[in-house]
VOBA-1610 file (N, C-alpha, C; in pm, whole numbers, padded with zeros to 5 digits, always signed):
BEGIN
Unk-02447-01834-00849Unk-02396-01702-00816Unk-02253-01693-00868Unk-02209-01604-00941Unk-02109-01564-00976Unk-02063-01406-01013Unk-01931-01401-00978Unk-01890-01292-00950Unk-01855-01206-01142Unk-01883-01075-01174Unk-01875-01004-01259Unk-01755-01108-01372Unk-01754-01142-01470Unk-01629-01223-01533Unk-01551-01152-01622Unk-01568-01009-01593Unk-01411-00947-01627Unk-01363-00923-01551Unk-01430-00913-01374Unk-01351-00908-01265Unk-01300-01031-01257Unk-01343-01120-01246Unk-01274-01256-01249Unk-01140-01309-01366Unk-01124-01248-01476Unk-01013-01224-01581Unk-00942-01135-01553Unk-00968-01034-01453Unk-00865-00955-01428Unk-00776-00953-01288Unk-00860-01044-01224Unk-00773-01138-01050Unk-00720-01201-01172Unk-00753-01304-01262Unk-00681-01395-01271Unk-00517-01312-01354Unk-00565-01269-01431Unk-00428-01231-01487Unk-00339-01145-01423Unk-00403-01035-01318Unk-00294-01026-01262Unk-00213-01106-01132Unk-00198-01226-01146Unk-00157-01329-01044Unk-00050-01329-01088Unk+00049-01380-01003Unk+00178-01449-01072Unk+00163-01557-01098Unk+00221-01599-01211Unk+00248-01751-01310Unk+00225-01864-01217Unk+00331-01841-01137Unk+00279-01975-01054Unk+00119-01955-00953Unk+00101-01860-00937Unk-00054-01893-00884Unk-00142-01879-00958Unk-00120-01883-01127Unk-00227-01912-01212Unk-00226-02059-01233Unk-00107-02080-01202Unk-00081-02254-01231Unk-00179-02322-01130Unk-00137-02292-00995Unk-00181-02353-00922Unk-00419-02360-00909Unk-00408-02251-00970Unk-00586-02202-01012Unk-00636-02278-01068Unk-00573-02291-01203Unk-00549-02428-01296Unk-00586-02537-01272Unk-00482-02552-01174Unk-00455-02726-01101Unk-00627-02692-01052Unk-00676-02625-00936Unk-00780-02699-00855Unk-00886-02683-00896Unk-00925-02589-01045Unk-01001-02620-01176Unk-00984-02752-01187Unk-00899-02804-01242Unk-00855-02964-01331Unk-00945-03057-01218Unk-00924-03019-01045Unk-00910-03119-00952Unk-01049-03095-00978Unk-01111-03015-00916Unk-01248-03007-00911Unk-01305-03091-01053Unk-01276-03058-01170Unk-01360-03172-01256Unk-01318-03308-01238Unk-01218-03378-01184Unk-01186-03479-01208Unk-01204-03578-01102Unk-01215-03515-00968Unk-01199-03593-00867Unk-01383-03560-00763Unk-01354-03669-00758Unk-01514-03670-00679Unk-01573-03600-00544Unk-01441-03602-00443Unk-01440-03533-00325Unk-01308-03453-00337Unk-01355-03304-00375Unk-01206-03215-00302Unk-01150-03171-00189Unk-01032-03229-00170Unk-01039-03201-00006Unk-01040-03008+00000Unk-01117-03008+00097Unk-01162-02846+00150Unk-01022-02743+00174Unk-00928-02806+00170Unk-00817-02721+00129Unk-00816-02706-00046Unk-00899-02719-00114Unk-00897-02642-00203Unk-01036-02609-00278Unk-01139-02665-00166Unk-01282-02610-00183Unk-01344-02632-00055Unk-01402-02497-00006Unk-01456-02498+00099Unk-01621-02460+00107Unk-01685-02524+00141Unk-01865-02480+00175Unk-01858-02379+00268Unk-01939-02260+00267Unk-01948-02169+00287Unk-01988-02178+00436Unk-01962-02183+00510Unk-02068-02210+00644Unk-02188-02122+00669Unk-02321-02119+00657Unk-02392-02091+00707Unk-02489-02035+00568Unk-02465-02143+00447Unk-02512-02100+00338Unk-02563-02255+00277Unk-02620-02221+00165Unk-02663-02392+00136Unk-02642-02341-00019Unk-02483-02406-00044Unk-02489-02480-00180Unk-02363-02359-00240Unk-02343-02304-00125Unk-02179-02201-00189Unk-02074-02246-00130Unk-01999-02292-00194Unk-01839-02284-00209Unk-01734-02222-00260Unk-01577-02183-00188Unk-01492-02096-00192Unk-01402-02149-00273Unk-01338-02141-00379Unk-01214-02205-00447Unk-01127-02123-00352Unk-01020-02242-00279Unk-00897-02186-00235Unk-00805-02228-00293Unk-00702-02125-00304Unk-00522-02149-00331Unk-00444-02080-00301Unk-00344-02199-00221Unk-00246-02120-00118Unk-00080-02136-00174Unk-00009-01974-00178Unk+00111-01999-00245Unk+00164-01888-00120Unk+00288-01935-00112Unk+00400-01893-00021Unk+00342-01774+00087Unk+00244-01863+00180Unk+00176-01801+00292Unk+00052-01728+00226Unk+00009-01704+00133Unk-00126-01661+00114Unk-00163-01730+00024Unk-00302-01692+00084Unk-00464-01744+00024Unk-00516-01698-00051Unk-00568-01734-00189Unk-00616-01669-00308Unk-00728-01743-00262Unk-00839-01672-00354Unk-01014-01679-00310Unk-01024-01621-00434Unk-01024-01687-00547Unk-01056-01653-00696Unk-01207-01648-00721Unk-01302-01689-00649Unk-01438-01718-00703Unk-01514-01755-00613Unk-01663-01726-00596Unk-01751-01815-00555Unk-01848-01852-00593Unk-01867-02008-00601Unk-01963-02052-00660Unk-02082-02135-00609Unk-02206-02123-00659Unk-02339-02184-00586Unk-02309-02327-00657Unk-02370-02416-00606Unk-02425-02551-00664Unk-02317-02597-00717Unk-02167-02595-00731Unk-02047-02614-00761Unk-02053-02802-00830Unk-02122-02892-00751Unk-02092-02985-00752Unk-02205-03088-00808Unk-02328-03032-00852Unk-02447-03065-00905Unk-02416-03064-01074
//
């Protein structure tokens, strides 16, 4: 499941710099690291197999995407 991907190019660009950076980063994390801690990917509760990309910059929460089967 994924969300329209010019809506998704157009959250992303209009972010500020540093919270594209930080989008970036938990892209990079998510391929590289085996377990993300749920502060920057969360399972959906009450769903099987969706997860929330989170990123948090100076008191708010960005929710760029959600994705099924994320980790398969």
């Amino acid at each position: 499941m994924r969300k329209n991907k010019k809506h998704e190019f157009e959250f992303y660009q209009n972010q500020d710099d540093k919270v594209k950076t930080k989008i970036q980063y938990v892209f990079e994390l998510i391929k590289q690291v085996e377990r993300v801690p749920e502060k920057f990917l969360k399972h959906l509760e009450g769903t099987e197999g969706l997860f929330e990309i989170r990123v948090e910059y100076q008191s708010n929460i960005y929710s760029p995407d959600i994705y099924r089967d994320l980790l398969l």
